[in-house]
Every structure is written in C-alpha cells, then in structure tokens.
N, C-alpha and C positions, 0 to 999 in steps of 0.2 A: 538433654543436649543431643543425645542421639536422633532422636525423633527430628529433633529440629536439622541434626545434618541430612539426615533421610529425604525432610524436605526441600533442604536446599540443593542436593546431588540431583534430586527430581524436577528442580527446577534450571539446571545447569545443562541438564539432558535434555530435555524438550523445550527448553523455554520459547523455541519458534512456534510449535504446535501451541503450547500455554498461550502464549501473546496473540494468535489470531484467532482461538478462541473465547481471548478476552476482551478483542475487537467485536467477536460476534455479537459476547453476551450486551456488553456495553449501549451496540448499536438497536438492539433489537427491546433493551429498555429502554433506549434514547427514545424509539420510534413510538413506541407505545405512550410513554409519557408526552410525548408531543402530541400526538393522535389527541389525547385525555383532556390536554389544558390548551393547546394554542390552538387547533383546529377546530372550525364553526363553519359551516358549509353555508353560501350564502341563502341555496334557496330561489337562485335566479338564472333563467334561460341564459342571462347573457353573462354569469357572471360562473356560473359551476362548472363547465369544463378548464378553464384557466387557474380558477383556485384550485381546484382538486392536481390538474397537472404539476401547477407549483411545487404544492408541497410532495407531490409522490418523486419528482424526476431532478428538481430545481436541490430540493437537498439531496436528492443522491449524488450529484454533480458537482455539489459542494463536498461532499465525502470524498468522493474519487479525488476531485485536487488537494483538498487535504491531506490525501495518502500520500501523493508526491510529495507536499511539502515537509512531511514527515518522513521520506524517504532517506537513509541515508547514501545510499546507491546514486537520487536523482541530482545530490549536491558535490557528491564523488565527481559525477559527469559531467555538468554546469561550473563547476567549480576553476577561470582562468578559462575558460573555453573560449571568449570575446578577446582576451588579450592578448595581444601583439607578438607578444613573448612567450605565446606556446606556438609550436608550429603549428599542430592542427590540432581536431577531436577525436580524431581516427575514422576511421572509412566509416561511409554511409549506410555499409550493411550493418556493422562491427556495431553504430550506435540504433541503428533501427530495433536492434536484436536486445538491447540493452533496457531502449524505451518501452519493447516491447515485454517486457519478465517483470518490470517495474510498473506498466501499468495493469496487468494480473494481479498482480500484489495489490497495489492500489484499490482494485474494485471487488476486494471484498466486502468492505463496509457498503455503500452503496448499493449492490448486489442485498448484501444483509436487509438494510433498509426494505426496498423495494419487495423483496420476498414476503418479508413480517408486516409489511404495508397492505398487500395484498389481500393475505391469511386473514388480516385483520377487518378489510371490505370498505371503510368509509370515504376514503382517500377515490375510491376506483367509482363508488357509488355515487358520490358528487361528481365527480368528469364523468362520467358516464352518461346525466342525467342531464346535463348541458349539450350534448352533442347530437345535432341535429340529423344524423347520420342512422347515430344508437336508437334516437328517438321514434326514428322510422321502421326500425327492424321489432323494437319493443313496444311499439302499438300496433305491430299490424294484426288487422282485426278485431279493433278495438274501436272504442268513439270516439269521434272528432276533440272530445276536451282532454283526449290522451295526453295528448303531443305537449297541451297546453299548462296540465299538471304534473308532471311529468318531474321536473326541476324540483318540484315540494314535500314529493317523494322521500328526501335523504330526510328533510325535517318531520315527517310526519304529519305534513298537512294537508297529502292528498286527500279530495274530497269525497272521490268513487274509489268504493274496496278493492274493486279489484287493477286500479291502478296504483292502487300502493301498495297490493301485495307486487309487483315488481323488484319491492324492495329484496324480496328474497332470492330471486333469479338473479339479480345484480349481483347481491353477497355471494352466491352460490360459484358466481361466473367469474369472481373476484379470487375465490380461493381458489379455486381449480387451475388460473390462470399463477396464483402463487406456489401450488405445489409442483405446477410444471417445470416453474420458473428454478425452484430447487432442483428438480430433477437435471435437471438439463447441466446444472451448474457442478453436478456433482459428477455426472457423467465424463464433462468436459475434463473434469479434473482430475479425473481414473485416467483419462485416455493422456490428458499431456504429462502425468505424474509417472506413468507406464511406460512413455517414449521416449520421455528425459532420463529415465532410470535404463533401458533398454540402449542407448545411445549413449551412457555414459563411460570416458576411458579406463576409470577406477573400477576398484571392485568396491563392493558393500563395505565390505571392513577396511577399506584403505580410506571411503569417504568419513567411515567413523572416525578414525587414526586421523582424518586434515581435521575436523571439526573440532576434534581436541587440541591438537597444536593451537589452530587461530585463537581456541580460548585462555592458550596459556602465552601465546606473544602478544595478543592487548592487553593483558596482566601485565605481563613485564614493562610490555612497551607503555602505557600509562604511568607506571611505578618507578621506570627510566626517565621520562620527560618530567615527572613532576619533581625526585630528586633534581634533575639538571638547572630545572628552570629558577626552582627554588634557590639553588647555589646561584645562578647566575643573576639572580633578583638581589639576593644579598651582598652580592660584590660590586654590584650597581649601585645599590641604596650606600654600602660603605665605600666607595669612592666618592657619592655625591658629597656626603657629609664630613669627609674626611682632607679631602680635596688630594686626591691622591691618582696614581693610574690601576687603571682596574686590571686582573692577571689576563690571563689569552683562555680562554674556553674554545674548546673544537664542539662547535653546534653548525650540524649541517647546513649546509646550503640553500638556496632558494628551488635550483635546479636540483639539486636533489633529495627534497621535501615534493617537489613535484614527481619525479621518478615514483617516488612508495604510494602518492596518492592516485595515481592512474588507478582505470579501469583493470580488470584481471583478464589476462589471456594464456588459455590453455598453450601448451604446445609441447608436442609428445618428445620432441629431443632433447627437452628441457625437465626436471621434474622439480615444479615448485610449488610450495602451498599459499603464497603470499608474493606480492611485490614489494615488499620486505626482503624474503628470501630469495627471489632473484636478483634485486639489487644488488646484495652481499656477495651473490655470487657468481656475479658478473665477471667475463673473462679479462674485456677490460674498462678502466678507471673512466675511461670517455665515451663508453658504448651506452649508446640509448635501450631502455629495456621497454619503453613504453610501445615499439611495435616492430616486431621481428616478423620475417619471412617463415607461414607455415604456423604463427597463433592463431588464435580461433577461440570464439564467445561457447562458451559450451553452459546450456540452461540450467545441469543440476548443480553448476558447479557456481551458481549465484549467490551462495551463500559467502564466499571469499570477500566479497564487496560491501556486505553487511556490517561488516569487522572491521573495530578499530578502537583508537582512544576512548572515541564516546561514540555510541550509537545514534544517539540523538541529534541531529545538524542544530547546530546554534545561529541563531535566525537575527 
C-alpha cells in the first residue's frame, strides 16, 4: 500500500511532465509501427516525393490538430465564443497569446513524429528521391541513368552500385536533419521555459502552493457538482413519478457558470488562483470578473486553464 501511495503522490507531482512524456513515448511507437506496416514507397519519379511527404508532414498535421482538439484550454476558449450572449472573447492580443501557449503544447506530438521520422530515414529517402531538384544535386557527376534510377533507389532496385549506394547519404542526410531537428526543439524550449520562469510574478514555491490548491478545488469542485447534481436528478425523477413539486435548489446560474469558465487573468491588485476564487471574491454581486483594467495572460501561469471538473473536453 505504501508503494502504491509513493506511486500515486509521484504521479499527482508531475503528472504534466509524466503525460507529455507519455505523448512522446506513444508517438514515437506510433511512428515506428507505421513506418513498419503501412509505409511502401512507390518507387516512382512521379509518385515518391508526394507519398513520402504525406506520411512525414500530412500525419504530423494531424497530430498538431489533434492536440487542440484534446486541449482543454482550446474549448475553455471556443466555448459560447459565436453566441450572442457573451459579449466578446476578449482582446485580440489576450486570445493570440492563449492560441499561441496551446499551439506549443499542441506540437509536441508532431514535432515527436517528425524527429523519430527522420532518425528513422525512409519517409525522407522516398521524398527525397522523387524530387527533381535533389535529383540534380545527387547525381552530379554521375551518368545520365542517374537521375533516371534514382526513384528505385528506396526499394533496392537500382541497377548501377553506385547509384544505390546513395541510399546511404540520403539515410545519413535524414538523421542529421532529425538530430538537428531535436536540437533546436530543445533549445527553443530552455529558452521559452527560462523566460516564462524569469517573467514570472510568483515566486517558485508560491507557483508550487497554486498547483496544490487547483488540485484540491477540482477535487472538491467535481465532488460538489456530483453530490448536487445527483440530489437534483433525484428530486426530478421523484417529482416526475410522484406528480408532485419539486423543492427550490440554488445551482448557479448561466451567467455565472460562464464567469468561472472564462480564460484566467493575472492581475497583480488582485491575488487569485482560479476564476473560481475570484468569483467568490468579488467585491460586487453584478461585477464582471471576466476582464478587468490591468489583467494580463501571463505564459507560466497556463497551467490554471488546464484545471477543472474533467480534463478531458467531451466532444
């Protein structure tokens, strides 16, 4: 039992770090397995640049939108945005800055893909070998049936040795262009992980101190609406059956079920860890808390918008 809480306290602490290294592991078998069974390169000048592109960019592109649609952040933001009945989205910096931390998040699978694509060489060695471009740079100084067999190369059916030993300078040109690709991505991510941290208005142990709170008010707050709902379910079903009137339940509002689902804004005369907790502690009963003079989107503090009933947007 201990062991087992050790696990779970370890997964309660990092479960962010845990979960987008479980995107990585996942994607980077995905890619492999797919590489192994669905990919067959055609083997034709006019056809191997296109399919190789396909599968390297066409699924990464699916991954990245996938992330949004698995964001819960992107349905926080979309969510009543079109209707009539919100005033607006909020400023166009306020959601640029929002789209922008969400599609970071978003392109790590993708990025994954493409990396482990790369390292792996097949995907790059059929486009490659379609491309009339490449063709010309990897034959020169070669014979005229270069250019020609060149496409037959991925399957092995070049006819002169030494235009199929290209196959190797292609792999080679494949990986290098994959470990850069890591590189870069890692780099990128010291530096915005550095900036957001450096720019942020907390201190280390006070963003510790919110990241506990948020995990104990969706606790509560899930364990509040499901009591409520449940009572209110039951007083409904016994009225239906009973034919009777049902008692009076205080469940909030429309207007303010939208108040707590808004976007989260920093703002330093205020100190709140949730739009929950500034709701509640609103000065007054008619004040909109959805956008005050002097908020402001702050990047490290994107985890507040992550939080809630369920993580998962239900689709």
């Amino acid at each position: 039992m201990e062991k087992f809480r050790a696990v779970l306290d370890l997964h309660v602490k990092h479960h962010s770090a845990l979960g987008y290294g479980l995107v990585t592991l996942l994607t980077a078998g995905g890619e492999r397995i797919f590489s192994a069974v669905a990919f067959q390169c055609p083997c034709s000048a006019a056809w191997n640049l296109p399919y190789g592109l396909v599968f390297l960019l066409v699924s990464a592109l699916a991954l990245f939108l996938l992330g949004y649609v698995l964001s819960a952040r992107t349905w926080r933001l979309l969510t009543g945005c079109c209707s009539s009945a919100r005033a607006s989205c909020g400023s166009a910096l306020r959601g640029s800055l929002v789209c922008a931390q969400i599609s970071a998040a978003a392109a790590l699978a993708p990025l994954t893909w493409v990396a482990v694509a790369l390292l792996g060489g097949a995907f790059y060695e059929c486009a490659a070998t379609g491309s009339a471009a490449f063709a010309q740079r990897l034959c020169l100084g070669r014979d005229r049936s270069c250019a020609a067999e060149l496409p037959l190369v991925p399957c092995n059916q070049a006819k002169a040795s030494d235009v199929q030993d290209l196959l190797k300078d292609l792999k080679a040109q494949s990986q290098v262009l994959g470990w850069i690709l890591i590189a870069v991505v890692i780099i990128i991510l010291l530096i915005f992980t550095s900036v957001t941290r450096c720019l942020s208005p907390v201190s280390f142990l006070q963003l510790k101190f919110w990241k506990i709170y948020l995990e104990q008010e969706q606790q509560i707050l899930k364990s509040k609406a499901t009591e409520h709902a449940t009572e209110l379910a039951k007083e409904n079903i016994k009225c239906f059956f009973e034919g009777s009137h049902p008692k009076e339940y205080n469940t909030p509002s429309v207007k303010e079920w939208q108040q707590i689902s808004s976007l989260y804004t920093f703002n330093p005369k205020g100190q709140y860890y949730s739009m929950l907790h500034k709701y509640v502690n609103r000065k007054e009963k008619t004040h909109s808390i959805r956008s005050a003079e002097g908020d402001t989107v702050i990047p490290v503090l994107g985890f507040v918008d992550s939080s809630g009933i369920n993580s998962t947007p239900g689709l």
